[in-house]
C-alpha positions in Angstrom: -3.5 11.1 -13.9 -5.9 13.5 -11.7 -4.3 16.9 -11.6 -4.5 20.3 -9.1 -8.1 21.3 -9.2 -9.6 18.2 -10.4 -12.2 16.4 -8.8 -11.7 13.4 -6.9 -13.8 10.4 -8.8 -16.6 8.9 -7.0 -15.3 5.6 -5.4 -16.7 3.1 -3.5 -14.8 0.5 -1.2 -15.6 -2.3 1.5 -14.3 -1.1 4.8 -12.2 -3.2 7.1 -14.5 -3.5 10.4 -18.3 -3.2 8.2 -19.7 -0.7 6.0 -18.2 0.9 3.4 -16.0 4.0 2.2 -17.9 6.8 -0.3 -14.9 8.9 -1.5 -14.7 11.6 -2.2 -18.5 11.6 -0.2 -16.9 10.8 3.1 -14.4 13.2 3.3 -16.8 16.0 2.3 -16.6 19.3 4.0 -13.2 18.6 5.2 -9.9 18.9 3.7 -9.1 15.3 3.2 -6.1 12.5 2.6 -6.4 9.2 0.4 -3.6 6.8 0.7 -3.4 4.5 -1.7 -1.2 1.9 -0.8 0.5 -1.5 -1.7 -0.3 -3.6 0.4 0.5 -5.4 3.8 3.6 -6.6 2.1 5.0 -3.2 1.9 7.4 -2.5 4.5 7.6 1.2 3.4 3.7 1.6 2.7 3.5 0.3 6.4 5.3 3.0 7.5 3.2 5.2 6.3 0.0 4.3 7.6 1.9 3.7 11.2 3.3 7.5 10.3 -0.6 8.7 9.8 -1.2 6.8 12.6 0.7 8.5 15.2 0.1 11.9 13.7 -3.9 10.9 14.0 -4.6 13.5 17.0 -2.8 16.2 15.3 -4.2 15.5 11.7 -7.9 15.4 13.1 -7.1 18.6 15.2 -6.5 20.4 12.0 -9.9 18.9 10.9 -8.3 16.4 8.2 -9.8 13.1 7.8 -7.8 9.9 6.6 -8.9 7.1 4.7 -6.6 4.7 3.1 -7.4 1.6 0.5 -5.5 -1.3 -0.9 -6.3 -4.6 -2.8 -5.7 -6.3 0.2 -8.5 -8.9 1.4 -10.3 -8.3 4.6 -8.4 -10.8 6.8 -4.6 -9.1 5.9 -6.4 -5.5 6.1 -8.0 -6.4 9.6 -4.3 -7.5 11.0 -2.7 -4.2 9.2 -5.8 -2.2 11.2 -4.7 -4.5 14.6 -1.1 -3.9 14.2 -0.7 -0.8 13.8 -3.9 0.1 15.6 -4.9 2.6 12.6 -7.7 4.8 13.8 -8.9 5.7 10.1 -11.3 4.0 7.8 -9.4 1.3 5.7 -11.0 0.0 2.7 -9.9 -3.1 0.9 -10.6 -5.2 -1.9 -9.8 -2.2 -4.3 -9.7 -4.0 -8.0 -6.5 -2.3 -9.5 -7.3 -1.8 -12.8 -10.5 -0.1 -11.9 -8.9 2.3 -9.3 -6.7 3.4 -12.1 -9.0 4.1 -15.4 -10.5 6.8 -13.0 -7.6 7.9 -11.3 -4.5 7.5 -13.3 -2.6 5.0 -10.4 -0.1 3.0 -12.0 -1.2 -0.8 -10.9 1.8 -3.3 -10.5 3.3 -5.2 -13.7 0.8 -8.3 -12.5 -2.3 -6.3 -11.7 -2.5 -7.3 -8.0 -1.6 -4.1 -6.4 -2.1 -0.6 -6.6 1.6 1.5 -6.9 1.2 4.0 -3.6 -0.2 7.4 -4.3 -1.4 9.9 -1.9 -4.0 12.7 -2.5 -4.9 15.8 -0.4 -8.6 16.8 -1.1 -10.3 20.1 -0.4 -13.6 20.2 1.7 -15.3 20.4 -2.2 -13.7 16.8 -3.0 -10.8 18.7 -5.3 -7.4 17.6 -5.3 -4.9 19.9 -3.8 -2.3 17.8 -3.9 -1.5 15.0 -6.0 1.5 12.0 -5.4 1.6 9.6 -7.6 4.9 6.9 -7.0 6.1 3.8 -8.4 8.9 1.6 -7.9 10.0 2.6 -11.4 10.8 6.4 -12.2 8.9 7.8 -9.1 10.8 11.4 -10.7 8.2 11.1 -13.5 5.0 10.3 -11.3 4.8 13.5 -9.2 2.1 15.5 -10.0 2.3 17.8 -7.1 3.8 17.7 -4.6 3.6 20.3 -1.1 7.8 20.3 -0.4 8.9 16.6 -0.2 7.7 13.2 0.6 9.6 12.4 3.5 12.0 10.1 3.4 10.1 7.3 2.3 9.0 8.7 -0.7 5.4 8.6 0.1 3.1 11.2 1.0 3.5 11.8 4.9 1.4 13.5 8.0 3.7 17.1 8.0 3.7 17.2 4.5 -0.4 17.1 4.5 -0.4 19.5 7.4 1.4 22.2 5.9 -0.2 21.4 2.5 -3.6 22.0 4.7 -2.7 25.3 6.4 -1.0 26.6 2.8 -4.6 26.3 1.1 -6.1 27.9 4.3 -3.9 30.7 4.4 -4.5 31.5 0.5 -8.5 31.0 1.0 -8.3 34.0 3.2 
């Protein structure tokens, strides 16, 4: 698992809508959020990207950029983007088990999905703040974690915000 300090592994996704996402590359020289999630399937992962989402004007106020990736295929990850009308890049077609040898992500018991974990990056592409969850023992899979995960148990937009300021505060 990727720890406080560590740098964020060079990644490369296809991104709902054309192109693709470079992380950490993209969300250099900003503090940053990765979202990791399930899938479309995911009732609770939905929330959260809806949650990101409707924070989007506050987030990118604070000068925080979102991206967030699943194993989803382009057609389900297209709808998710529709529905919800995400405004950040959305990458899909993640392979599971090569998402986790460089990050640590637990994949799920079949391999098709990656468990959702969250990461705050610093403008430098180091983690500040690492949430790593599972539908089995998510106690034992935080790595850091800011003050809670909402109520969902997944990283959320306040948490990242005050997560954000904190670090700003300190770098002064």
């Amino acid at each position: 698992m990727l720890q406080t300090n560590d740098a964020f592994p060079s990644l490369t996704f296809a991104r709902a809508g054309g192109g693709a996402i470079r992380l950490p590359g993209d969300l250099a020289g900003d503090f940053g959020v990765i979202l990791f999630y399930r899938g479309a399937f995911s009732d609770i992962c939905n929330a959260q990207l809806h949650a990101f989402a409707q924070a989007s004007d506050r987030i990118a106020a604070e000068g925080i950029k979102v991206v967030a990736v699943s194993a989803d295929d382009e057609q389900t990850t297209e709808g998710l983007v529709r529905k919800y009308d995400l405004p950040f890049p959305m990458g899909y077609a993640a392979d599971p088990r090569q998402v986790s040898d460089v990050t640590g992500i637990l994949v799920s018991e079949d391999t098709s999905y990656l468990e959702a974990t969250g990461f705050v990056i610093d403008p430098d592409g180091r983690i500040h703040t690492a949430i790593y969850s599972s539908t089995e023992g998510l106690e034992e899979r935080i790595v850091t974690i800011v003050s809670s995960v909402g109520t969902i148990g997944r990283l959320m937009p306040d948490e990242v915000l005050r997560a954000v300021a904190e670090a700003r505060s300190r770098a002064k």
